[in-house]
N, C-alpha and C positions, 0 to 999 in steps of 0.2 A: 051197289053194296060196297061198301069197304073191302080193301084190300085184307085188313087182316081177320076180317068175319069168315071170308072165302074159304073154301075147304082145301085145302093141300095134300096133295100124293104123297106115302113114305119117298124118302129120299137117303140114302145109306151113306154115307162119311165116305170123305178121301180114303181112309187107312184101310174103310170094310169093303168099299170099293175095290181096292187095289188087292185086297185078300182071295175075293172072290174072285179075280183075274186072275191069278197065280193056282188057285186050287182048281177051276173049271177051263184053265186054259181058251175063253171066252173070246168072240169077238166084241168089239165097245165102239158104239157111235153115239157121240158128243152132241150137244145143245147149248148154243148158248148165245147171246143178245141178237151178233151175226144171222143163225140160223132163225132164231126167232123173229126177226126185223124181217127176212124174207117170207116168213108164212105168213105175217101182220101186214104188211105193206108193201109187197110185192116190190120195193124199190132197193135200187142198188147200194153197195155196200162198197168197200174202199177195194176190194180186190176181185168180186163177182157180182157179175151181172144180176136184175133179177132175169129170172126166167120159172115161167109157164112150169113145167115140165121138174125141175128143182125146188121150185114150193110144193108140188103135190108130193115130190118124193120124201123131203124132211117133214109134212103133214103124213105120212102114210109109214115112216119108220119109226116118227114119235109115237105112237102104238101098240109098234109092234111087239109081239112076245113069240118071234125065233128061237128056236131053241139053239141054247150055244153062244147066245147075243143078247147083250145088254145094252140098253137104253139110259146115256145120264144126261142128266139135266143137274144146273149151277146148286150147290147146297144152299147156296145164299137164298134160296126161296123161303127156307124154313130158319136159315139164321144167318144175320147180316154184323153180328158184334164181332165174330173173327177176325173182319175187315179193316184194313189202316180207314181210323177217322175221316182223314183228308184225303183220302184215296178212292180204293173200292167200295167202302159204306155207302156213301153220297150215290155214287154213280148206281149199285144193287136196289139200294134203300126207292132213288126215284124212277127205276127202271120195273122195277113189278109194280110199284103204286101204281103206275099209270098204265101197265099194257097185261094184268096177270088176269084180269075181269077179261080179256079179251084173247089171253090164249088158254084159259081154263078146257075152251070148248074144244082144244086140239089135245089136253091131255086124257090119259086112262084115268083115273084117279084111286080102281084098284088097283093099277099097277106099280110093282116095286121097283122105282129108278135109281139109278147110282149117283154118283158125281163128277161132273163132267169134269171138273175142278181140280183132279187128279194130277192134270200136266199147269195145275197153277198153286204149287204148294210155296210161293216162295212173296214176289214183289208186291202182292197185294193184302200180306193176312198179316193182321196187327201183331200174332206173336207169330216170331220165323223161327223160333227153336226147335221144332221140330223138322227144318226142312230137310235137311241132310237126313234123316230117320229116313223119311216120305221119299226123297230119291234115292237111298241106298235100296228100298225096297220094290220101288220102280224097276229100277236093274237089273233085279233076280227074273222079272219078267221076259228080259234079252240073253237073260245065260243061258251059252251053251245053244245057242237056235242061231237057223242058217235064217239073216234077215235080208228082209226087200223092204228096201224106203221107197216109195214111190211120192214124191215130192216137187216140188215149184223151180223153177231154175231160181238160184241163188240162194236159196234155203239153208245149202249146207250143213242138215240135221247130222248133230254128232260130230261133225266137222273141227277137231281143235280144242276137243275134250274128249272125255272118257265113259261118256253118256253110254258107247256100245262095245265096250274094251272087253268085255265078258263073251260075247256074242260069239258063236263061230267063225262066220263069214258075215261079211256087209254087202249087200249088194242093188245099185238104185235104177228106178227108171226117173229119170227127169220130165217133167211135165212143164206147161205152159205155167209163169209165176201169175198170172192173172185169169178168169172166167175158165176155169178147169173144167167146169159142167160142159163147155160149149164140145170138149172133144171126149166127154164120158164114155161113149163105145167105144173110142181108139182106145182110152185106158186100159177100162177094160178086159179088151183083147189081147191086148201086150200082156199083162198080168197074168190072163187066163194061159198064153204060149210059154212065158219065159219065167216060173213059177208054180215050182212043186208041190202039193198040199201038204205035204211038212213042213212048210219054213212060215215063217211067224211076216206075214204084210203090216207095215206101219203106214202108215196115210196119214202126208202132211199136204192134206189140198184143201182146206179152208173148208166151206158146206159141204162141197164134194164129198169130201169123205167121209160127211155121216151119211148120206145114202150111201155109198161103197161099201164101206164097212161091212153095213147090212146084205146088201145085194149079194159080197164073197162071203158072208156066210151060209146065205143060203145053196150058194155054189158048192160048200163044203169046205171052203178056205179058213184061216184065223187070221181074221183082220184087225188092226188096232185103229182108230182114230186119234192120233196122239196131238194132231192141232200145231201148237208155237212152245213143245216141250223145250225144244233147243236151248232159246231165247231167256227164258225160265233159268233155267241150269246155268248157262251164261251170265245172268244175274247173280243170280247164286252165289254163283265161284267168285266173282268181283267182288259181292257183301254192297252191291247197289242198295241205293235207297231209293231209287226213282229208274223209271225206264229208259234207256237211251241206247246209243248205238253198239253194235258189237263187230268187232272185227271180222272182215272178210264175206261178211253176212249180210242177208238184206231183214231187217226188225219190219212189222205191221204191227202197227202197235194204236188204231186212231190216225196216227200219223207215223210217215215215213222215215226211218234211220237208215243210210247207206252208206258202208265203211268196207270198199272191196278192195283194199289195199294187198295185189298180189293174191288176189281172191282165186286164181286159177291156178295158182303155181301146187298144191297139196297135191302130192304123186298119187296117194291111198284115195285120196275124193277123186282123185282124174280115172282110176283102177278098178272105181269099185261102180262105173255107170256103165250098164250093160245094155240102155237104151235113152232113146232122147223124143219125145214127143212135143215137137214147136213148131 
């Protein structure tokens, strides 16, 4: 059957997305090609393994309906004109034709998903005028909340901008920058120790952290899945028109950008890591 005969789950906008986050104070785990590529084909992806064990988890959270936790998956399912022409259309437009017949059977289809798309309001949607809107109201999401990044070595989420200037406190555990699942219980447990259930967890570990996400919430945590917000914002502030590298930071982008020029010298990034898992 055709792609676009197929029936399709609701799917809720970046902005009702982000509305929902802010009024239900929710945990959010993300979907998107990454995580889909490991439940379809079990093969590896530029920054994680596959693994056994990681596809049944992103098969078993795609589903689910936690209370307190939301499920998004790409908007682009339901509309792909958003997209730069030459950019993300192409890439969306040939990526359900050919694999949505094939992950139908892992979605709810009464279920109400959000939009993973959230931390990508900027370098791939043909009109950007509203990005600055979409991050400023991202933001209100970190004001005033004691945060824990829990993120990849070299990441530097928030690093060199104002992404969490609102925030209380910042404070990270560093994780391995590659196959994060391989030490998922080490996570975590550090998590579970050094981490209040008041303070707001963000999770930047690639598939990992849509099952995490999931997993602290049912802990009673609020987890975010926020993915390569950083990177995004980063763009942003430049007024990029294509992807490339950023200072101090390591970009996954398809391919690799590395510009860690004095990348360890930031006193507040060296102040604010309360543990190290490598």
């Amino acid at each position: 059957m055709f792609f676009f005969l197929l029936p399709k789950p609701t799917v809720r906008t970046s902005m009702e997305t982000l509305d929902y986050i802010l009024e239900k104070r929710c945990s959010v785990s993300r979907y998107g090609d990454g995580e889909f590529n490991l439940i379809l084909q079990a093969k590896d992806i530029y920054f994680q393994k596959a693994d056994h064990g990681l596809k049944k988890g992103l098969m078993r959270v795609l589903k689910s309906r936690t209370a307190n936790h939301i499920v998004c998956i790409p908007y682009t399912l339901l509309d792909r004109k958003i997209l730069e022409p030459t950019a993300g259309f192409p890439f969306w437009e040939t990526y359900w034709k050919y694999n949505y017949k094939r992950l139908i059977r892992y979605l709810d289809l009464s279920l109400t998903y959000f939009d993973s798309l959230i931390t990508r309001p900027y370098i791939d949607l043909k009109d950007k005028s509203g990005a600055g809107a979409h991050f400023d109201k991202l933001k209100k999401v970190f004001e005033g909340e004691d945060i824990y990044i829990v993120e990849g070595e070299l990441s530097r989420t928030g690093v060199g901008n104002d992404l969490f200037s609102k925030a209380d406190k910042v404070n990270r555990i560093i994780c391995p920058p590659d196959n994060a699942y391989d030490v998922y219980e080490k996570i975590m447990e550090v998590i579970v120790e050094k981490t209040p259930k008041s303070a707001l967890i963000l999770l930047c570990l690639g598939p990992t952290a849509t099952v995490m996400a999931h997993d602290l919430a049912v802990a009673g945590y609020w987890a975010i899945d926020l993915g390569h917000i950083d990177m995004e914002y980063e763009w942003f502030l430049m007024g990029a028109t294509s992807k490339g590298a950023i200072k101090n930071k390591i970009v996954r982008e398809g391919e690799v950008f590395l510009d860690l020029t004095n990348g360890n010298d930031d006193k507040c990034y060296m102040e604010s890591i309360i543990h190290r898992i490598l």
